[in-house]
C-alpha positions in Angstrom: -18.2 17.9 5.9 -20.1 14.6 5.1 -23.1 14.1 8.0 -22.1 12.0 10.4 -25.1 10.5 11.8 -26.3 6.8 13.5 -27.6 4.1 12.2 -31.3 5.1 13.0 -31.1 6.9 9.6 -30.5 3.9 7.4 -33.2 2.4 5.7 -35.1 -0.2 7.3 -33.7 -3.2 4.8 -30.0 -2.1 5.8 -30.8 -2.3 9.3 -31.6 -5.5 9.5 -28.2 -6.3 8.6 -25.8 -4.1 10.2 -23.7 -5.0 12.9 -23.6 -6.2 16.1 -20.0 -5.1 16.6 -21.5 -1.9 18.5 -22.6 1.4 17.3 -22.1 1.6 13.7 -21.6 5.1 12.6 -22.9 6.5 9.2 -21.4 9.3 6.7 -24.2 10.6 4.2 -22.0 11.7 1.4 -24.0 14.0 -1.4 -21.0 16.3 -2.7 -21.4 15.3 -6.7 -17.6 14.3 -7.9 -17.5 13.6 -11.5 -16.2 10.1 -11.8 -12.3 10.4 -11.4 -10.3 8.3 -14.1 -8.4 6.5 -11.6 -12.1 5.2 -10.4 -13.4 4.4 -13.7 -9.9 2.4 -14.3 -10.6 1.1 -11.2 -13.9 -0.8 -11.1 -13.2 -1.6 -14.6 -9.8 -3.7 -13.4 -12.4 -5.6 -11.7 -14.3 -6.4 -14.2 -11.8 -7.1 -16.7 -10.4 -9.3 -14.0 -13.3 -11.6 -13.1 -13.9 -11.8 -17.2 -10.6 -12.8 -17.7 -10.8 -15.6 -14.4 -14.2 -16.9 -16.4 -12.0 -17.5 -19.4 -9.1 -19.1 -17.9 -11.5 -21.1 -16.3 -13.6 -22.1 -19.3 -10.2 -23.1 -20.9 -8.8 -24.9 -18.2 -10.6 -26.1 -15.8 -12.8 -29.5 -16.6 -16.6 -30.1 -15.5 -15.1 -31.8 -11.4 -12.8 -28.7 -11.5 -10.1 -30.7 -12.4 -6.6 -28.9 -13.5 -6.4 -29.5 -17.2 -2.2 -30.9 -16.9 -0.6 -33.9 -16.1 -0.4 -34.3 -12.5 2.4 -35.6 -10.5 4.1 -35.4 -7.2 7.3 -33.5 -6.7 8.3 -29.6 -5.8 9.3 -28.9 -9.1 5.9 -29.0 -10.9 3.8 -30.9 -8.4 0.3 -30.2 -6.6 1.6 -26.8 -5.0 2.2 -25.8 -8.6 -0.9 -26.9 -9.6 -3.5 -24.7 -6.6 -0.7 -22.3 -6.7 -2.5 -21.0 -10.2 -5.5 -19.8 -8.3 -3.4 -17.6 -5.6 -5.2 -14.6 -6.0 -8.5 -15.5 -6.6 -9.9 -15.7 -3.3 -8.5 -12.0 -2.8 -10.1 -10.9 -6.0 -13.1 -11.5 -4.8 -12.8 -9.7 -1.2 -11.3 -6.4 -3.4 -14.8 -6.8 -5.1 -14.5 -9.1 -7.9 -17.5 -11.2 -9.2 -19.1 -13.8 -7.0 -18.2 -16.6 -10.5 -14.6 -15.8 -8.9 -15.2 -17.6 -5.5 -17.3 -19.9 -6.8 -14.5 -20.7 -9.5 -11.9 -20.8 -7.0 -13.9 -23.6 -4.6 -14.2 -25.7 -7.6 -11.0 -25.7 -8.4 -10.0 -26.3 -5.2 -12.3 -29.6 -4.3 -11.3 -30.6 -8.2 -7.7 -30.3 -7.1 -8.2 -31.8 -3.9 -9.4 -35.4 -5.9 -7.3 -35.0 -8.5 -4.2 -35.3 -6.6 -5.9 -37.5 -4.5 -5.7 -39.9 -7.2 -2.1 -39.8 -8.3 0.1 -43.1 -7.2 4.4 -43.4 -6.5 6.5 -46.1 -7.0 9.7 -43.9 -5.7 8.7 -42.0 -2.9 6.3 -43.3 -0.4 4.8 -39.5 0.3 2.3 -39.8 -2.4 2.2 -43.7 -2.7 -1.7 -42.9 -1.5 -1.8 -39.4 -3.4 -0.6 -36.6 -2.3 -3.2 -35.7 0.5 -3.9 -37.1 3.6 -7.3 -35.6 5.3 -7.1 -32.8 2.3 -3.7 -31.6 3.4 -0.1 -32.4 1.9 1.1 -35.4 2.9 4.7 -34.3 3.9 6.4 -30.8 2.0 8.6 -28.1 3.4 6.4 -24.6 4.0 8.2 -22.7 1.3 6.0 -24.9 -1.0 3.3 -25.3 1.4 2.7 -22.2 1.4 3.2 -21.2 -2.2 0.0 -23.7 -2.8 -2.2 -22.2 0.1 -1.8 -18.5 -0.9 -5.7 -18.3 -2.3 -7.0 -20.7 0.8 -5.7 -18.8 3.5 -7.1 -15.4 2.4 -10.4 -17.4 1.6 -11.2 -16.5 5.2 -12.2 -13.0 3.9 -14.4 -13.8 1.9 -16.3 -17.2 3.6 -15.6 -16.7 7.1 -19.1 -18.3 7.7 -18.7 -21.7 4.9 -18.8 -24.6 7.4 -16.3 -26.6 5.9 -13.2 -24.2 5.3 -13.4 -23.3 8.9 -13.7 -26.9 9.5 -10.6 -27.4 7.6 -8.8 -24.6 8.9 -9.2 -26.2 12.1 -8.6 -29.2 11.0 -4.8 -28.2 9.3 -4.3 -25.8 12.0 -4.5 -28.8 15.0 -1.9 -30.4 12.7 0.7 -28.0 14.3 -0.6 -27.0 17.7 0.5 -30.3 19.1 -2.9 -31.2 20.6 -3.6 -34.0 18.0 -1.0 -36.7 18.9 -2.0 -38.3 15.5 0.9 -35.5 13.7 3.7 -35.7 15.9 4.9 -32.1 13.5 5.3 -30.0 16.9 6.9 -30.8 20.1 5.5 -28.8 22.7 8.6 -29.2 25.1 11.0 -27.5 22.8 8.8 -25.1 20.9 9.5 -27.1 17.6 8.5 -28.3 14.4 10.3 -31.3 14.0 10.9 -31.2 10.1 11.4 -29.4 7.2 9.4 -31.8 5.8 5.7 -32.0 7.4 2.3 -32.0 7.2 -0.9 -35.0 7.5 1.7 -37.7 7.8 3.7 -35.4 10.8 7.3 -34.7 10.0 10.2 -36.5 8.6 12.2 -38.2 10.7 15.2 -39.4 8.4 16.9 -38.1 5.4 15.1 -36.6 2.6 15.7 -38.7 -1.0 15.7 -37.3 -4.3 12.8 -38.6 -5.2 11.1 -37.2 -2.4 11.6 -33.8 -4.2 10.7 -34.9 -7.5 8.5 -38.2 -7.9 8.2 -40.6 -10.3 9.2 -39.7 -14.3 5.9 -39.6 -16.5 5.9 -40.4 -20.0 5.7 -37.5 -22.6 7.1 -34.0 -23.8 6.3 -30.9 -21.7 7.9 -27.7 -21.0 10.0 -27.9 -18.7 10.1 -24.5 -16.3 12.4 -25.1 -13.5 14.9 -25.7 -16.4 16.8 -23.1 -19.0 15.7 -25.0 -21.7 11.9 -23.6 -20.9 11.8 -21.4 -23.5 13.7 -23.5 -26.7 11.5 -26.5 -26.9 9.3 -29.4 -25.7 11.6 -31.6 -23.3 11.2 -35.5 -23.0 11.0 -35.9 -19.2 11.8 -39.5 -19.2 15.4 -38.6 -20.8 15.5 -35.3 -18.6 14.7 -37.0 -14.9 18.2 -37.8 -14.2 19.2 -34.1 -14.4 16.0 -33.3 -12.0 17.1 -35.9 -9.5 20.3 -34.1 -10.0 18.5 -30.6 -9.6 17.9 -32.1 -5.8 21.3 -33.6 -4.9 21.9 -31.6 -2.0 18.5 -31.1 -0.9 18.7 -34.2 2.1 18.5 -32.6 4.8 15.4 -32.1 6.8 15.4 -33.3 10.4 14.7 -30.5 12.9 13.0 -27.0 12.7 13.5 -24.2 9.8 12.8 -20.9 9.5 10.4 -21.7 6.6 8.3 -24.0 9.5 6.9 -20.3 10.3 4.5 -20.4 7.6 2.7 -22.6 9.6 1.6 -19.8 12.0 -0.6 -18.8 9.3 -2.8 -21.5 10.3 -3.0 -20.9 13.6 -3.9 -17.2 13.0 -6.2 -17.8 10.4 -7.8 -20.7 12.6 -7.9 -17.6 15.6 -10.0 -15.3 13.2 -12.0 -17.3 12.2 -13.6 -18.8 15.3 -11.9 -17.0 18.3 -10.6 -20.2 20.2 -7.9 -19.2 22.0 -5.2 -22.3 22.1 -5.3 -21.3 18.2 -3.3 -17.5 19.4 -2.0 -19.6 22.5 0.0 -21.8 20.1 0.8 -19.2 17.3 2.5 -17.0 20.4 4.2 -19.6 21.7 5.5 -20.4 18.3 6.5 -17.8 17.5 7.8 -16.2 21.1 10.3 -19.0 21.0 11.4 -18.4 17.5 12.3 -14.5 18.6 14.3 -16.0 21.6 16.5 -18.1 18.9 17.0 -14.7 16.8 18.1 -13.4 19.9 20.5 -15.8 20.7 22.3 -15.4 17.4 22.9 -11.9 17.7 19.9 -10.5 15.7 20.1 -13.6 13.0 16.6 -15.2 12.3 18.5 -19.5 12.4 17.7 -22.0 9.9 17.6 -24.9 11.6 16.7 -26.1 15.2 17.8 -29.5 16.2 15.2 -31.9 17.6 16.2 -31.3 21.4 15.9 -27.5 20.5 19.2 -26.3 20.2 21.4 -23.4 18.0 22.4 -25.7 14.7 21.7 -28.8 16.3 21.1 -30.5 13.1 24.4 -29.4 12.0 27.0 -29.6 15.1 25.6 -25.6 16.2 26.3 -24.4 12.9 22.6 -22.8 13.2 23.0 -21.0 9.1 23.1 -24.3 7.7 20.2 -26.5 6.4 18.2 -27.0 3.1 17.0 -23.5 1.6 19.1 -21.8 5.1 21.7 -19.2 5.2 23.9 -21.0 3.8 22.6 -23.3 1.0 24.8 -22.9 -1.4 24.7 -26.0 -3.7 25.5 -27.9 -6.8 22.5 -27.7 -9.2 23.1 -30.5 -11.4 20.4 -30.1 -13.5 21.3 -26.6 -14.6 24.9 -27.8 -13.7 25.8 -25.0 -11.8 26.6 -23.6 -8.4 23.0 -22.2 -7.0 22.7 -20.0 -4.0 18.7 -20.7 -2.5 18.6 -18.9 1.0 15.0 -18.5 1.6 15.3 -16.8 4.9 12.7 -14.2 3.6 10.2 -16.7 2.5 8.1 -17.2 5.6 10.0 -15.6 9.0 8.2 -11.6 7.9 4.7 -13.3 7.5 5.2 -15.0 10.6 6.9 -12.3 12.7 4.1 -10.3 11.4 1.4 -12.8 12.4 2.6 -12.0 16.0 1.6 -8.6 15.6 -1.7 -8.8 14.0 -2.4 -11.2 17.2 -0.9 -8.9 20.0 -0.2 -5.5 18.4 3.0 -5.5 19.7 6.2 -4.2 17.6 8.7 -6.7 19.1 7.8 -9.1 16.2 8.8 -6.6 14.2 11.9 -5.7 15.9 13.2 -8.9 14.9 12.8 -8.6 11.4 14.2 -5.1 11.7 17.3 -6.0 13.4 17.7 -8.9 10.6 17.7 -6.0 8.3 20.0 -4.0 10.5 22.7 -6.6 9.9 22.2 -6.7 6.2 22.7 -3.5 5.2 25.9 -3.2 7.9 27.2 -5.5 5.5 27.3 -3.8 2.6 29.6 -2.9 -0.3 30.4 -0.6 -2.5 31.6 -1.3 -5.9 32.3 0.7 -8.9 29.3 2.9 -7.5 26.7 0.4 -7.1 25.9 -1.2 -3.4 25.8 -4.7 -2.9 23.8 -6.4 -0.5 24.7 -9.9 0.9 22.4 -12.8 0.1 24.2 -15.6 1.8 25.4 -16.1 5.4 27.8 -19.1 6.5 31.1 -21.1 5.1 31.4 -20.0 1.9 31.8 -22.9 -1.0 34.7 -23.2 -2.3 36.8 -21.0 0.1 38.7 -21.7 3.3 36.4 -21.2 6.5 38.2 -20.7 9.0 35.3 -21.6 11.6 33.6 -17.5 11.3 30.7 -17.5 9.4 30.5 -14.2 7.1 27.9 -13.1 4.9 28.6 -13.3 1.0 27.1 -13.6 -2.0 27.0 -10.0 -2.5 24.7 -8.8 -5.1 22.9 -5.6 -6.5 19.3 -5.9 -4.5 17.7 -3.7 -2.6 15.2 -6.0 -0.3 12.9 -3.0 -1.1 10.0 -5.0 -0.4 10.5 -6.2 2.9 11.9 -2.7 4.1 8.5 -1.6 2.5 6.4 -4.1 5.1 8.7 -3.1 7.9 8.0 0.2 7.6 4.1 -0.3 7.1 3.9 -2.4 10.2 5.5 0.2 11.9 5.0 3.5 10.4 8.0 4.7 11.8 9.9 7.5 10.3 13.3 5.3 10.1 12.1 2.8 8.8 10.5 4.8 5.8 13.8 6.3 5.4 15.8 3.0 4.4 12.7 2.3 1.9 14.2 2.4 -1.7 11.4 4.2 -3.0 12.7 4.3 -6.7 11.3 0.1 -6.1 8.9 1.0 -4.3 6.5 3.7 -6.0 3.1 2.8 -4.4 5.6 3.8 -1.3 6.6 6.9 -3.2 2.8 7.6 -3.6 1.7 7.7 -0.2 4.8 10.1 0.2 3.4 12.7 -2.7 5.8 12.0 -4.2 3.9 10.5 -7.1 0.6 11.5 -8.1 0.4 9.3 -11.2 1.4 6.0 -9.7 -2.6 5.1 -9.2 -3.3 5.3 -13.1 0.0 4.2 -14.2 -0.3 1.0 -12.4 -3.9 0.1 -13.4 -2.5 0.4 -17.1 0.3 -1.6 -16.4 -2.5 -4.1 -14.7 -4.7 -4.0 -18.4 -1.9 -4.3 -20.5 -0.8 -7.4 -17.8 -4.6 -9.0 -18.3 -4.7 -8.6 -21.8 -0.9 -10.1 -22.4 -2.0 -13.2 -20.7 -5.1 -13.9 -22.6 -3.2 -13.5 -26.1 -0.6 -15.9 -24.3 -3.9 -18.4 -23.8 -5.8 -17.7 -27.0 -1.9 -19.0 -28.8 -1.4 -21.3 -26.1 -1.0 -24.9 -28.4 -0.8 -27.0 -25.4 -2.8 -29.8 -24.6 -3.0 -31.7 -21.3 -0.8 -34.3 -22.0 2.2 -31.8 -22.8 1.5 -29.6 -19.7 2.7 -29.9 -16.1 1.3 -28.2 -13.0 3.5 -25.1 -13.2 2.8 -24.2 -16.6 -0.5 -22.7 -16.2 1.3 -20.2 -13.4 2.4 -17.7 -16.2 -0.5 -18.1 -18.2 -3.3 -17.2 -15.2 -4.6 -13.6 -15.8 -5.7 -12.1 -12.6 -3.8 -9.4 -11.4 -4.6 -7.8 -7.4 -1.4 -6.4 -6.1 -2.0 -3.0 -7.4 -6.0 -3.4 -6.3 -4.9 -4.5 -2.9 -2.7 -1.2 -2.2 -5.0 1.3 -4.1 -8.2 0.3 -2.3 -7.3 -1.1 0.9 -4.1 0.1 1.8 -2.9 -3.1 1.9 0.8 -4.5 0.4 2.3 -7.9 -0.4 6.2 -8.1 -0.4 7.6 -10.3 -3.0 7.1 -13.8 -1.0 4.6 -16.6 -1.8 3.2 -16.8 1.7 0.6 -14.3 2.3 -1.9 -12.2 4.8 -3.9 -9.5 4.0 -2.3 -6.6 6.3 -4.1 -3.6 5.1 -5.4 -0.5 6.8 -9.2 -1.0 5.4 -11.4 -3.3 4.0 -14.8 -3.0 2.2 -18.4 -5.1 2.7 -21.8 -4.9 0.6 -24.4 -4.9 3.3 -26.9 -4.6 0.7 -25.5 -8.3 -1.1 -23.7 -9.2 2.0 -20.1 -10.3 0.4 -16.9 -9.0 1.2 -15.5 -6.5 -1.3 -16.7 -3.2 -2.8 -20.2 -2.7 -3.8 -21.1 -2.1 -7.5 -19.9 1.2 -8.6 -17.8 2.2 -5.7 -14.5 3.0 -6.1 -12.3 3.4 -3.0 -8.4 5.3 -3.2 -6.2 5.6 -0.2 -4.2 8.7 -0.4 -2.0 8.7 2.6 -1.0 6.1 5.3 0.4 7.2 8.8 0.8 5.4 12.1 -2.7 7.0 13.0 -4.6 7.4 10.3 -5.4 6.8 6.4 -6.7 9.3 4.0 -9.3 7.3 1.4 -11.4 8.7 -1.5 -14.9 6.9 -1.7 -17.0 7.9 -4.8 -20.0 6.3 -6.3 -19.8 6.5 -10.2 -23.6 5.1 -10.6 -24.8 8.7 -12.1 -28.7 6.9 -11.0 -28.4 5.4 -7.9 -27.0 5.1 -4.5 -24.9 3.1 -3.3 -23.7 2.0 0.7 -20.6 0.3 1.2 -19.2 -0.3 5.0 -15.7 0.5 5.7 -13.6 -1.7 8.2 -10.7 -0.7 10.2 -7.5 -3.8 9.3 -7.6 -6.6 7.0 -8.5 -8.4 10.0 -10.8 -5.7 11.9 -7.5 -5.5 14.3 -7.7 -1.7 13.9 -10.1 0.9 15.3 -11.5 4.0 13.7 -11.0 7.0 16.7 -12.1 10.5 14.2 -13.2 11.5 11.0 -11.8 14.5 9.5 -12.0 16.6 6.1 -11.5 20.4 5.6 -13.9 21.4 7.3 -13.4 19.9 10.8 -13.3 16.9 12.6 -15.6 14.4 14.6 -14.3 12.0 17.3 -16.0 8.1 16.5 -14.9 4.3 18.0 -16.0 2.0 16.0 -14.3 -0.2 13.8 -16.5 0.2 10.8 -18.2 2.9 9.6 -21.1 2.8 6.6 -20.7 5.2 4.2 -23.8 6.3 1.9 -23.1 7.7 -1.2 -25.7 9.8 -3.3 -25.8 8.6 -7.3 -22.9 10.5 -8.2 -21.3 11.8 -5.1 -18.0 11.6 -3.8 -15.6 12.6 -1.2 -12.2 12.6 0.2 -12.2 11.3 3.9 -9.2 11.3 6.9 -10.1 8.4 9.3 -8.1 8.4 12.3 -7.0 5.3 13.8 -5.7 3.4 16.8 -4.0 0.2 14.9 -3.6 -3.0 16.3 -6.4 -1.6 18.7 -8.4 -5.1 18.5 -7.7 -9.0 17.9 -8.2 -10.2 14.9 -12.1 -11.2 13.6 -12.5 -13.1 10.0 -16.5 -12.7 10.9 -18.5 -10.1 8.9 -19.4 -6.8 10.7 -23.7 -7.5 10.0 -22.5 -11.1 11.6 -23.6 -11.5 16.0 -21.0 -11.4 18.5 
């Protein structure tokens, strides 16, 4: 068994540095493992990943960290698009990808931040200033929001301590809690946001327009990717902007609250991690407690829109399905001149159910999202062999409605992926069961059910890296004939697979995200978030009490430490360590493990999740 010991072992210059969390316990591993492929694959993913971030970077990216496109406002390829191409490099760097990564990613970010700064409308007044007020969106729905925030709001993992993103966490998150009068975006009596539309300018109080959605025309040919002519040819915008306004035609409506408003909770939970103020959980809870009282009220249905005096559908005479992106938005496209079904009732209700849980530990949140499920999969069909799923809920278009709403739309999905997070946030047997694990086989993995997932998907990840650097060594672009979203399918870096192998740790197909995972890693010797040099972590097994892990140090020279955290978010707690040879009972919720040049070792922590609240802080960093 490895030697458990205490920290009066380490060497003197790790002490200094450890934790002030309480007792940190210490594993001395020495058993030699011959570096496994999956680790070599492993820590050379993250190489091959920060190398490939450089490169985009040195392409696209100018000397201010400007965006190398044509900026404009709108939803369709606007400054959401434009951030939205750095989602994943904040995480990169936590996994353990190169510090260039951050440092890449906060350029980019104060680049993008004057960039769009400087962009003028004559059609919509939401960007007539540029599209940021106080360095957030001026006025957007969370769906897009969120999409553009993805690599901020996990930047907390990585810079809990940088003065100004906790300043501007703070900052964004006070937009929502209702204590700034400045906003207006929440109203405190009903337990709403007041918009689909909101942000540094509070929420909109009329209307949406068309141009709202899309902003002015600019001059020029570009590919056009919210379009099916994407793929044929270069598209003049000027003569293809009626068919975008057209694209928006039924898009008006925005007065009152949204299930897609519950993105914002990742604000206030981020803003709770990060500096433990309490009216940051207070307001999240609050939030949130109210939204799971609506869900009730419907039967089990998570509503899509809350009138302003906080009623069922009282934006839309009670019909509570209705509402732009709701249950029932089922629309004209007129750009791609076609009915469109866009219910995005997925898009931010699990990441903020879940953010209740990650706050409280307790599995009502979750209830909710279960029992949403629950009424999904009642509904479904069989045809010629194959289930269908609904996707819609409501009056359906073009058919009498006799005043029951009904779910239709149905179609061959599985919502694999969010039965996957159910099931991970609650680890309970029934929900593993309704996990399709033929789409889910990191799921299948964890079952033993397939040993070669690990390898298979780092090659899949390679072959992904190397795929999007041919696409940018061919890429004949220049700025002037690219807009914001173009850059999204040419960005290299890859993390899902990283994120599940190493930490445990899964993101559902959404564009919202937090890092729920079971562990995560810190260099005390560098003191950065993410795995130290030559340490490759895999986690074999996942139950509601514990996860089995696989640390091994592939320097053949040298030893290496790496400290081992219980949650994403520290909100777990380590109880035992266990391998063949026995057990040891421990509390702490991070261990150090010391590995000899070489040396390896399979390691069962038990664990008491969702035993703590939620700390961004490093574990070296003073209570």
């Amino acid at each position: 068994m490895p030697r458990l010991t205490s920290t009066s072992l380490l060497l003197a210059t790790v002490l200094a540095i450890l934790p002030a969390r309480g007792q940190v316990p210490v594993v001395e591993v020495d058993t030699p493992m011959p570096p496994p492929g999956w680790a070599l694959m492993e820590r050379a993913l993250l190489e091959e990943n920060s190398q490939a971030v450089e490169a985009f970077a040195d392409r696209y990216l100018d000397g201010r960290g400007y965006l190398l496109h044509t900026p404009r406002w709108g939803t369709l390829d606007g400054p959401d698009d434009a951030i939205e191409t750095f989602y994943n490099w904040t995480l990169l760097h936590a996994l353990g990808g190169s510090d260039t990564v951050l440092e890449l990613y906060k350029k980019a970010l104060e680049g993008h931040l004057k960039q769009y700064g400087e962009i003028r409308t004559q059609l919509t007044t939401l960007a007539s200033n540029g599209a940021y007020h106080k360095e957030f969106i001026t006025q957007s729905d969370w769906f897009h929001t969120g999409e553009g925030m993805r690599a901020f709001l996990l930047m907390g993992h990585s810079s809990p301590n940088d003065a100004l993103f906790v300043e501007r966490m703070e900052r964004f998150a006070r937009m929502y809690t209702g204590e700034d009068p400045e906003y207006g975006n929440y109203d405190p009596r009903h337990k709403i946001i007041r918009s689909l539309w909101n942000g540094s300018l509070g929420p909109m109080l009329r209307r949406a327009t068309v141009y709202d959605w899309v902003g002015d025309p600019v001059a020029g040919k570009f590919h056009l990717l919210h379009n099916p002519a994407r793929t044929t040819r270069l598209l003049d915008l000027e003569e293809w902007y009626p068919r975008m306004l057209a694209h928006c035609d039924e898009y008006l409506d925005s007065v009152g609250d949204t299930f897609l408003n519950l993105g914002a909770t990742l604000l206030g939970t981020n803003a709770f991690a990060l500096t433990g103020k309490e009216k940051y959980r207070d307001w999240t809870l609050e939030y949130l407690d109210a939204w799971k009282e609506r869900a009730a009220a419907t039967g089990g249905m998570i509503p899509s829109n809350i009138g302003l005096d906080g009623t069922l559908g009282g934006a839309h005479n009670g019909q509570w399905w209705k509402g732009t992106y709701g249950w029932n938005f089922t629309i004209f496209d007129g750009e791609l001149r076609e009915i469109a079904h866009r219910n995005y009732f997925t898009a931010a209700s699990f990441q903020g159910f879940a953010n209740g849980l990650l706050l409280t530990g307790n599995q009502a949140y979750i209830d909710v999202l279960r029992k949403q499920m629950d009424l999904i999969l009642e509904a479904a069909k069989e045809e010629n062999g194959e289930t269908l799923l609904p996707t819609m809920y409501g009056d359906p278009r073009g058919y009498a409605f006799n005043g029951e709403p009904r779910f239709y739309r149905f179609q061959p999905v599985s919502y694999s992926d969010r039965l996957a997070e159910i099931y991970l946030w609650s680890m309970q047997a029934g929900d593993l069961e309704r996990v399709p694990k033929e789409h889910e086989p990191w799921i299948a993995y964890l079952q033993g059910e397939d040993p070669a997932y690990p390898e298979r998907a780092m090659r899949a990840d390679f072959e992904h890296i190397r795929g999007r650097l041919d696409l940018m060594r061919k890429d004949e672009t220049t700025p002037d004939t690219r807009l914001a979203d173009y850059l999204l399918g040419i960005m290299p870096a890859t993390t899902d697979t990283l994120t599940q192998l190493t930490t445990g740790g899964y993101f559902a197909g959404g564009r919202i995200w937090v890092l729920h995972s079971r562990l995560r890693y810190f260099d005390p010797v560098r003191r950065r978030a993410g795995l130290p040099d030559s340490v490759a972590a895999l986690v074999h097994e996942l139950t509601d009490d514990s996860v089995s892990v696989s640390l091994v140090n592939v320097n053949q020279t040298e030893p290496r430490e790496v400290l081992v955290q219980a949650g994403g978010y520290a909100e777990h707690r380590f109880t035992g360590l266990e391998d063949s040879t026995g057990k040891q009972e421990i509390d702490a919720g991070v261990i150090s493990v010391r590995l000899a040049p070489g040396a390896g070792q399979r390691l069962k922590l038990q664990m008491k999740r969702y035993a703590d609240r939620p700390d961004l802080s490093f574990p070296w960093a003073s209570q």
